[in-house]
N, C-alpha and C positions, 0 to 999 in steps of 0.2 A: 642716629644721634644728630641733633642738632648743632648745625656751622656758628649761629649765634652765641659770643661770648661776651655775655656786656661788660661792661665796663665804667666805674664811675665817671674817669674822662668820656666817654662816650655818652652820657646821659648828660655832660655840661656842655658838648661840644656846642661854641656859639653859629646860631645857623642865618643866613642872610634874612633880617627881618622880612617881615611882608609890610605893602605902603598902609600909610594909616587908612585909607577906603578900602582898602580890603579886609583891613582888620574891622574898620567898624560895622561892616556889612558880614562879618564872619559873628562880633558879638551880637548884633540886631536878630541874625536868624538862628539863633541859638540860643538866644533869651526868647523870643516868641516862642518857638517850638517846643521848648525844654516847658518854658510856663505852661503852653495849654494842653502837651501830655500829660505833667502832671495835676492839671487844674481838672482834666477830665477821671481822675485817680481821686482826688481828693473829692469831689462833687457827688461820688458816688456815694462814699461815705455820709456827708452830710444829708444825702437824699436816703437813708437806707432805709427806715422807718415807710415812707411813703413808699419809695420802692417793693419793697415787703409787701405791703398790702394789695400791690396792682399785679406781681407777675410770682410770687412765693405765697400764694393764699394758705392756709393753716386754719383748723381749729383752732389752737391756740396761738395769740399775735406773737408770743417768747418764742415759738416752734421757729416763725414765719420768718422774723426779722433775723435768727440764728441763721437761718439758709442762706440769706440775703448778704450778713455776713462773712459767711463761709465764703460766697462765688466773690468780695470784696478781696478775700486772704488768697483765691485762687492766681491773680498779680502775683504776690510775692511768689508763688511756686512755681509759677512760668516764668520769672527772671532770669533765676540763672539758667536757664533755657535757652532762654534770648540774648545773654551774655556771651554764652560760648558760639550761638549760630553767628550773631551778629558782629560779636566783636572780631569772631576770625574772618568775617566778612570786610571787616572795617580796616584791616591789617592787609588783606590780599588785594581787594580791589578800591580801597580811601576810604578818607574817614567824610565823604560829604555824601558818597553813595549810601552808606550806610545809615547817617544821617536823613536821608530822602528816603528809603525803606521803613526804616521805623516809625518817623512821621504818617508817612502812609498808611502803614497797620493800623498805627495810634486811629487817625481817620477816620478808617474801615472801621473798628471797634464800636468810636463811639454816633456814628450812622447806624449803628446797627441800633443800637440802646436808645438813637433819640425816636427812629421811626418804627420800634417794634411792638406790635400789636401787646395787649394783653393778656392776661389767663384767661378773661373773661370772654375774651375773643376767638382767642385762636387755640388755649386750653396750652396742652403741655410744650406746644413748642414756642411758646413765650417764654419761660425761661432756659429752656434750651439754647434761643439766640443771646439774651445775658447772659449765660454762661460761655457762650462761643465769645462773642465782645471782651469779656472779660480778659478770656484768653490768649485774646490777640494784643490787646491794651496790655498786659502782661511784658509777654513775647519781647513787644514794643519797646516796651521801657526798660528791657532789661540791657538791650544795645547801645540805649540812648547816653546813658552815663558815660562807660568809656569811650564811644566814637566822640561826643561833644566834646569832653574832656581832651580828648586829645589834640582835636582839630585845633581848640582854642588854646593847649599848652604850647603848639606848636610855632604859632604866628609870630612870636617874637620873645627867645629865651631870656633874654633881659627884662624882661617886663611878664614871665612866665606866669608868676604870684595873679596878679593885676589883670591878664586873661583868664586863667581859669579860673577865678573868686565868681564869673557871672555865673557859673555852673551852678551854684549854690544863689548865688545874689536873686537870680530868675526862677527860683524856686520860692521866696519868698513872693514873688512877683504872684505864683500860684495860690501861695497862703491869704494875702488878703483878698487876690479875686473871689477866691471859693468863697471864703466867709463873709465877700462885701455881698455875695448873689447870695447866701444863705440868711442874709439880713434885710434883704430887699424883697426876695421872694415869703417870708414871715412875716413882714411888716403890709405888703402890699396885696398880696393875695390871699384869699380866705382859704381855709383847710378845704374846704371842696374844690375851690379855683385850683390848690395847689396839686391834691389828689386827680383832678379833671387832666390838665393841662400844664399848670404852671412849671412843673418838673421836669417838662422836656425842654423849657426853655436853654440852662446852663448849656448842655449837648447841642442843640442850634448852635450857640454862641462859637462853642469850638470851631462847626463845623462849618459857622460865614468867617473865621476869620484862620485860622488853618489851611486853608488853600495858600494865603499871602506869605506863610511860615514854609511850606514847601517849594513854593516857586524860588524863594532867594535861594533855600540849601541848595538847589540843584544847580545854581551858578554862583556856588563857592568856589575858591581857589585852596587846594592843599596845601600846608604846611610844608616850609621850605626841607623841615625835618625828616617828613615821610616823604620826601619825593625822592632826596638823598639816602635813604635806607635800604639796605640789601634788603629783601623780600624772603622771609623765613617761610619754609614750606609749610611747617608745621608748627602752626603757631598755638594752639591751645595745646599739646604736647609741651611744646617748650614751656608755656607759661607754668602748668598744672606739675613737670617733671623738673625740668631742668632749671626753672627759675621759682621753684616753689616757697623757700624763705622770703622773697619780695613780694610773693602774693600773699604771702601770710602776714605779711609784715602790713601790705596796705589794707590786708582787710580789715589789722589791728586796729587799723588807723581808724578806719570808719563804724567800728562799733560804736564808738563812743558819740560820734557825730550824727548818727540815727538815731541813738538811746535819747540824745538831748532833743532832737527834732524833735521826736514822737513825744517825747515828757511835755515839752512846749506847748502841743498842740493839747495835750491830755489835760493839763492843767485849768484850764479854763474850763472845761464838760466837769472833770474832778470839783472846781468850786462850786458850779453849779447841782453838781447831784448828790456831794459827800457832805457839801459845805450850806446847800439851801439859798445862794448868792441866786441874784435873777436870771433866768436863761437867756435875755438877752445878751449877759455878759460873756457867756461862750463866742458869739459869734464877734463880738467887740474887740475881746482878748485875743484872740485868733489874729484878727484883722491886725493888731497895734504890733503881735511876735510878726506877721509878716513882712511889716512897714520896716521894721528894725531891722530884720534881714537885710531887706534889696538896700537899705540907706546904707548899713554897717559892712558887711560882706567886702567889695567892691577898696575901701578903705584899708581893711586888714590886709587881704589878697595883696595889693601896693606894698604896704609897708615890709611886707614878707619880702620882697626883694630886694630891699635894703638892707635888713636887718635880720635874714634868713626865716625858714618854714619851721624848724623844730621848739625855734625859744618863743616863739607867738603861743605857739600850740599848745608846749609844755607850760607857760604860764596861765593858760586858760584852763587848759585839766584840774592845773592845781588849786586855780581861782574857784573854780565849778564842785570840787571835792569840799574845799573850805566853806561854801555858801550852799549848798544845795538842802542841806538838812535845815539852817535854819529857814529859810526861804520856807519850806514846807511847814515847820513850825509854825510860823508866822499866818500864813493863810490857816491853819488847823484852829489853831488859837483865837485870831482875832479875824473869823471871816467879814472880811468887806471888799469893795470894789477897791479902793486905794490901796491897800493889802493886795491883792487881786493882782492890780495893774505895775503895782511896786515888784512883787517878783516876776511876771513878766518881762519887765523890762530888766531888769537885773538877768535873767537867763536871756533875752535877749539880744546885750549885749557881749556877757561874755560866748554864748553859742558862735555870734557871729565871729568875735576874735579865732575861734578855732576854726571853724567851717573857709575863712577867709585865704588860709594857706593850704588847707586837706588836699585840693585838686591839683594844685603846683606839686605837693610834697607825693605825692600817689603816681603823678605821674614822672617825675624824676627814680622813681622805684624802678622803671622799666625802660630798656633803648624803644626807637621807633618803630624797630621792626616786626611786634608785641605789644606793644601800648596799649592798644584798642583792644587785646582781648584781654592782656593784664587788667586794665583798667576795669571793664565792664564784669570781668570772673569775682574780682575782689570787691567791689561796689554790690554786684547783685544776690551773691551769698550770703555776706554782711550784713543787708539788710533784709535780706528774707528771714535770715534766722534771729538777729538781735530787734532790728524794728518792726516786724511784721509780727511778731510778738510782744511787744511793749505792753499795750495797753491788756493786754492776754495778763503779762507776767506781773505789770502794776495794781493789777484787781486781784491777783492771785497773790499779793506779799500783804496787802489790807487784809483779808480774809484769816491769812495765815501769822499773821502775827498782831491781827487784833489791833494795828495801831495805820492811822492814815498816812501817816511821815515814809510808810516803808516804800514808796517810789522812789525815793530818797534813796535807797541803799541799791536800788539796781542802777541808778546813773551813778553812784559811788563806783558799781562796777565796773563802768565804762570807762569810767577813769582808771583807774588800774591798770585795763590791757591797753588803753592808748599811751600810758608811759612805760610799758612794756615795749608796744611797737614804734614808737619817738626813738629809743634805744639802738633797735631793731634798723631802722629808717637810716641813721648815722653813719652805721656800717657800711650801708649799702650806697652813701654819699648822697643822702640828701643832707642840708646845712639847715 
């Protein structure tokens, strides 16, 4: 049985901030690192098509790009893998060791996918090593959530909102690099250039600037929080048994805030293949949700500490319930790029109001002595199972109910169980 008994005082206790140079050398390496693990996530994606054809050869190219796919979806299965190894890693020995591992994998991963030979070369163990990359880039990311998260709620409870908002802020950092390379390598290079060569480029990029991303984590300073915390023996036990309503409660929390990311991202491929809008507008659209991220995030997060993490939140659920159907009407109806770029940024900026306090309010769910696997169990389930299906379950409500609006009604879902766990969240003292 575990010694740990949290407590809501104990999740408020004010801990000796850390100086502002440590803080911004805590946000700096944790905004790089967080963007280009998952800019090397995202990249994949946009490459799948090409990828497909070099290392998933097929009779048929639907057979080819399905596989390519698949080893895409294998991330989300090795998350909460990586949540429980990494996050109890992140709780026993810090949260910057853990941080400096996952980067690492992340690394390894994507060296593997920038320098590996082809089908055509080396036959079946070219996608062999994609699928090892995959799996490691997985693994990676599934620690990355709560160990950052926490490092940065850490630094200074007063201002908790305003650190952890980069967690989310630097993830749009990811959205419009993917899509600015996914516009630059279309527009610049020919379909041969880009089948030849052009494709490995993204993966280079990670892997010149990724090392600068590792070398800071490893001369982080921990949270004055986690140095102060008794040291729970068993700490995915506690989180999974003994603190199981705060993990349900935060994983509450992040359905909704996956279901919107991926609607976001979807939306712009959706105009262009549902809607017959120019393909360039996918990568455009992409790029302008990203920019309203990293601008908006960083804002909300702040004002959360003012004004607390639940009434930001709960006002954006509600905002996001009241405008998502027509927002999709709108683009069905009158497909155009201004239409296009008007919901966009409409989901843009309400997404960001929510996403701004999710990481304060998630990690207030859990003392320090669990944070890091709290954080990462409830982050990486969450989104295995509700975003790592998205785009699965948004093709699948079109088909099944005949009408293009029905995306619409699974982010209506999201909203539902986030004002279930906002509820939930209160109890348990978050404000």
């Amino acid at each position: 049985m575990s010694t740990l008994a949290p407590r809501a005082a104990e999740l408020s206790d004010p801990a000796e901030p850390a100086s502002r140079q440590s803080t911004l050398r805590v946000i700096t390496a944790i905004s790089i690192g967080n963007a280009l693990e998952w800019f090397e996530i995202v990249i994949y994606g946009f490459l799948a098509v090409t990828i497909s054809k070099l290392f998933f050869p097929a009779e048929n190219d639907t057979v080819s790009l399905l596989i390519t796919l698949g080893t895409f979806g294998v991330t989300f299965v090795m998350r909460p893998v990586g949540s429980l190894v990494l996050g109890a890693y992140a709780d026993a020995r810090g949260r910057k060791n853990a941080l400096t591992l996952s980067m690492a994998l992340m690394l390894l991963g994507t060296l593997l996918i920038a320098v590996s030979p082809t089908f055509a070369q080396i036959g079946l163990w070219a996608p062999g090593l994609v699928i090892l990359a995959r799996l490691l880039q997985g693994f990676a990311a599934g620690g990355e959530f709560g160990s950052a998260t926490a490092l940065l709620a850490e630094q200074d409870p007063r201002r908790r909102g305003f650190f952890s908002s980069w967690q989310f802020a630097s993830q749009g950092i990811t959205t419009f690099l993917a899509a600015g390379f996914g516009m630059g390598l279309n527009a610049l290079l020919t379909p041969e250039q880009l089948l030849s060569w052009g494709w490995r480029i993204p993966f280079f990029f990670g892997l010149l600037i990724g090392p600068a991303g590792l070398y800071i984590r490893r001369h982080l300073d921990e949270g004055m929080e986690f140095k102060r915390a008794a040291q729970e023996a068993t700490p995915v036990r506690t989180t999974l048994v003994d603190q199981r309503g705060r993990t349900l409660a935060a994983m509450g929390l992040i359905i909704l805030a996956t279901i919107v990311a991926y609607t976001g991202l979807f939306m712009p491929t959706f105009a262009v293949r549902q809607l017959g809008l120019p393909p360039s507008m996918a990568f455009a659209g992409t790029f302008w949700f990203g920019v309203l991220q990293f601008a908006l995030v960083p804002l909300f997060g702040s004002m959360s500490d003012r004004v607390g993490r639940v009434v930001i939140m709960r006002g954006a659920a509600l905002v996001m319930l009241v405008m998502i159907v027509p927002l999709f009407y709108l683009l069905v109806n009158h497909p155009s790029v201004p239409a296009l770029m008007l919901a966009l940024t409409a989901m843009g900026v309400v997404a960001s109001a929510y996403w701004g306090p999710i990481s304060a309010a998630m990690s207030e769910l859990f003392p320090a002595a669990t944070r890091g696997t709290g954080l990462s169990v409830s982050y990486s389930f969450g989104v295995a199972i509700f975003g790592g299906f998205a785009p699965f379950i948004s093709a699948w409500l079109i088909t099944a109910t005949g009408s293009k609006i029905a995306p619409a009604f699974y982010v209506g879902f999201g909203v539902l169980v986030s004002l279930a766990a906002l509820r939930a969240a209160r109890r348990y003292g978050v404000k």
